[in-house]
N, C-alpha and C positions, 0 to 999 in steps of 0.2 A: 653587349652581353645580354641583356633584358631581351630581347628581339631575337636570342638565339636560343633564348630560355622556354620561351610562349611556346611552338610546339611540342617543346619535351613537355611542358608541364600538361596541353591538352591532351598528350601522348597518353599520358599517367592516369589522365582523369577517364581518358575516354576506357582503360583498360580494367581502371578499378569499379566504373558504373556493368550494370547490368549489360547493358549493351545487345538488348533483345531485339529478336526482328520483331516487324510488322506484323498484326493479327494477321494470316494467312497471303502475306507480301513481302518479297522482300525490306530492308528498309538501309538510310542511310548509317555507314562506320559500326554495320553489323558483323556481330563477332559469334551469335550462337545460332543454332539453328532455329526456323518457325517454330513460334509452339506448335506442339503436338496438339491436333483436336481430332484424333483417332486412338483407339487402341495399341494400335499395330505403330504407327508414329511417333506415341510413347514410349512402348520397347525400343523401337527402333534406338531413341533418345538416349534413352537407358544405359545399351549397348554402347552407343557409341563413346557416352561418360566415363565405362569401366575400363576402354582399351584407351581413352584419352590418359587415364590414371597410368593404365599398366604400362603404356609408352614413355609416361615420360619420367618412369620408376628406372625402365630399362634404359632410356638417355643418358639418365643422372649416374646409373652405375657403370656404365660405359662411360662415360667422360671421367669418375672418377678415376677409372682404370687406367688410363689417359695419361692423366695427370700424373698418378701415382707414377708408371714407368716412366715416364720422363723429368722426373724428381727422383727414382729412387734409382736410375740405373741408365742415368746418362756417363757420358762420357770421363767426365770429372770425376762425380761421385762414387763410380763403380770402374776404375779403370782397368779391373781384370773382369773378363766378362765370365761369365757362370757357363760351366759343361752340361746344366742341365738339361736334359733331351726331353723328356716327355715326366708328366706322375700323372700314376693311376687313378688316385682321388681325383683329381679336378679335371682330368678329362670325363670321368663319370658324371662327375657334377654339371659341368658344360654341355652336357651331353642329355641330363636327365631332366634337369629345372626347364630349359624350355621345352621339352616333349610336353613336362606337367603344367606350364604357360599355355602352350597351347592347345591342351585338353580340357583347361578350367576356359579359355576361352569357345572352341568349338559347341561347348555343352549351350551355353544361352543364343549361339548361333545358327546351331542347327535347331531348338527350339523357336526360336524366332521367325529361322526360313519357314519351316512346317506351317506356322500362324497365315504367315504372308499366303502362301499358296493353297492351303487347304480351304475350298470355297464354300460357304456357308450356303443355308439356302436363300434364296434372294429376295427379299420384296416387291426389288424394282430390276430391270435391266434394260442398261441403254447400251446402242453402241459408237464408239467412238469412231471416224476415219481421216487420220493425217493423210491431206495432201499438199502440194507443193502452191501456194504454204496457206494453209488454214486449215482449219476442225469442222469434220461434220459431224449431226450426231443425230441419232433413230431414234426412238421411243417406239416401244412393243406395242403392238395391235391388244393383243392379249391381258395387258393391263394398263388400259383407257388410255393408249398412244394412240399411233399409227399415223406419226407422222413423222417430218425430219425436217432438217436446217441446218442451213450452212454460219460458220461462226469466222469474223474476220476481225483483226486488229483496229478497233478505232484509230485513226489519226492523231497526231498529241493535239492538234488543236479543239478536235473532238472531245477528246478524254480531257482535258482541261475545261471545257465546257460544262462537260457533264459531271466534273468534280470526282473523274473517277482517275488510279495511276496512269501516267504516259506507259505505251509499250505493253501494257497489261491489258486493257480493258477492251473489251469487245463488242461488238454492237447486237447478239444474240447469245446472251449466256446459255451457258447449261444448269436449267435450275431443276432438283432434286429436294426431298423432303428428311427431316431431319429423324434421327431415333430409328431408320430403315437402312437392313442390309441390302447396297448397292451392289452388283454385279454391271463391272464394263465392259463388255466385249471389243477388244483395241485392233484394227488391222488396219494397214497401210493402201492406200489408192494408186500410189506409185512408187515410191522409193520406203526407204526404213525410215520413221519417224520416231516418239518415243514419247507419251502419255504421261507425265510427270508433275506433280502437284506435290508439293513436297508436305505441307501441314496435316497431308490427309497419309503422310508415308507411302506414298505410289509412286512406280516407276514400272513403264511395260513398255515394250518397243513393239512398235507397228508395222508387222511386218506385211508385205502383198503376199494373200495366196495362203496366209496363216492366220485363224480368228486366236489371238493371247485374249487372255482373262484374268481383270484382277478385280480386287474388291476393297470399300470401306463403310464406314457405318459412322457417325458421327454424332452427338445432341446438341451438336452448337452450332444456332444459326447465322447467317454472314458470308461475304463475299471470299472464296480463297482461289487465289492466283497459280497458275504453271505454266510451264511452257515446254516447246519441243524442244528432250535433250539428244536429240541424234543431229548429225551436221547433216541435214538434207538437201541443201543447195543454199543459192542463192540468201533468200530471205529466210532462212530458218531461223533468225534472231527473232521474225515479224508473225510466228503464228500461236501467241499465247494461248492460255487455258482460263477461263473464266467459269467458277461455279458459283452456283446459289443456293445455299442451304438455305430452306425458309422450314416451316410447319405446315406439318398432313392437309391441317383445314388452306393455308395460301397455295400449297402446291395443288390439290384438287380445283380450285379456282383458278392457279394459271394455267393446269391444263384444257379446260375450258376455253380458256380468251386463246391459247396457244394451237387449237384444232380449226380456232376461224382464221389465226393467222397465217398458218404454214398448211392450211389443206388443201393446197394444189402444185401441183409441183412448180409454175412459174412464182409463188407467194414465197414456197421454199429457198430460190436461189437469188430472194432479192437482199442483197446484203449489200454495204456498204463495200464503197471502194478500195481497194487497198492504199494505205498513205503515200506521197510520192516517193518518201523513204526508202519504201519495199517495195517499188516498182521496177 
């Protein structure tokens, strides 16, 4: 009995703890989403709080409903059943509360999309390109880039080396500067991919032949994890997203060391191997 008890009781514990994910990583017997360390990931957060509420308002009164007919007008209980056909009230009513359900829902949704898409002006603009499977990414000529690099999955023996997550960590971040509005220009090298960093609230799909465009802005410095959410092939589990928010003055110094590293185009393509995993 004690041995059948242990996982209901870790069950309980694990439901009643906060059960947050990892500062901008997934994490393990996670139950909410990344904090938000964006604006727009916040709302997003928000949002998704208020329709978690309204759902399962609308569950509980549908189950009670449930219940109710089937206690109050089962077979036993009710053995003449009702001529009732239709009433005017409560088909109004049925009728009305969710039109205004989801009008009070729409109002902070179409708010929110406008936020998502309405692009500010940019500080910085890099651009991103899903290929089969990893991330390239540009840096603008025009404000102290002009250069690019390919970004690949470290190996877990790798990433355990280097004290960074399995499956996540990459051997050429994309580091960016913190308290600056970013502009990503997202398009695909060959198939649809999908730009997704969920703590920063992004999600764009890469398409070939199409430049999408999204943005974020963040003050908080640190490593945040994404990965490709479009099924692209093969290894689309193996081509994560690694950022690095650091500060104006460490981002001006890596661009610096980053223009002797990747200034020619064979320095650009030397990247680690892909793990045998995703081979």
């Amino acid at each position: 009995m004690i041995r059948l008890w242990k996982p209901v009781v870790l069950l309980l514990l694990t439901m009643a703890m906060p059960a947050l994910a990892g500062n901008g990583q997934p994490s393990m017997w996670e139950m909410n989403m990344q904090p938000p360390v964006t604006e727009v990931a916040e709302d997003i957060n928000s949002l998704h709080n208020i329709l978690l509420w309204i759902i399962t308002a609308i569950s509980l009164f549908v189950l009670g409903l449930l219940v109710y007919v089937m206690v109050r007008f089962n077979e036993k209980a009710h053995p003449v059943p009702s001529k009732l056909t239709h009433h005017t009230g409560l088909e109004i009513a049925w009728t009305l509360i969710p039109a205004l359900i989801l009008v009070f829902v729409a109002i902070p949704s179409f708010r929110l999309l406008r936020f998502e898409v309405e692009l500010p002006k940019p500080d910085i603009t890099v651009k991103a390109i899903g290929h089969q499977w990893y991330w390239s990414y540009e840096y603008a000529a025009d404000q102290n880039g002009g250069f690019a690099f390919d970004s690949y999955m470290l190996s877990r023996e790798e990433a355990v080396k280097a004290n960074q997550p399995a499956l996540l960590a990459v051997d050429n971040e994309l580091v960016l500067p913190a308290g600056k509005n970013i502009l990503v220009q997202v398009l695909g090298a060959d198939v649809i991919h999908n730009f997704a960093v969920s703590s920063f609230g992004v999600r764009m799909d890469a398409v070939p032949g199409r430049l999408n465009q999204t943005w974020f802005k963040t003050d908080k410095e640190g490593v945040y994890y994404g990965q490709c959410s479009r099924l692209c092939g093969t290894n689309h589990a193996f081509m994560p997203i690694a950022i690095r928010i650091v500060s104006p003055e460490k981002y001006a110094a890596w661009l610096v060391e980053a223009k002797k590293k990747f200034a020619s185009a064979d320095s650009a393509t030397q990247v680690a191997a892909l793990p045998v995993a995703a081979q």
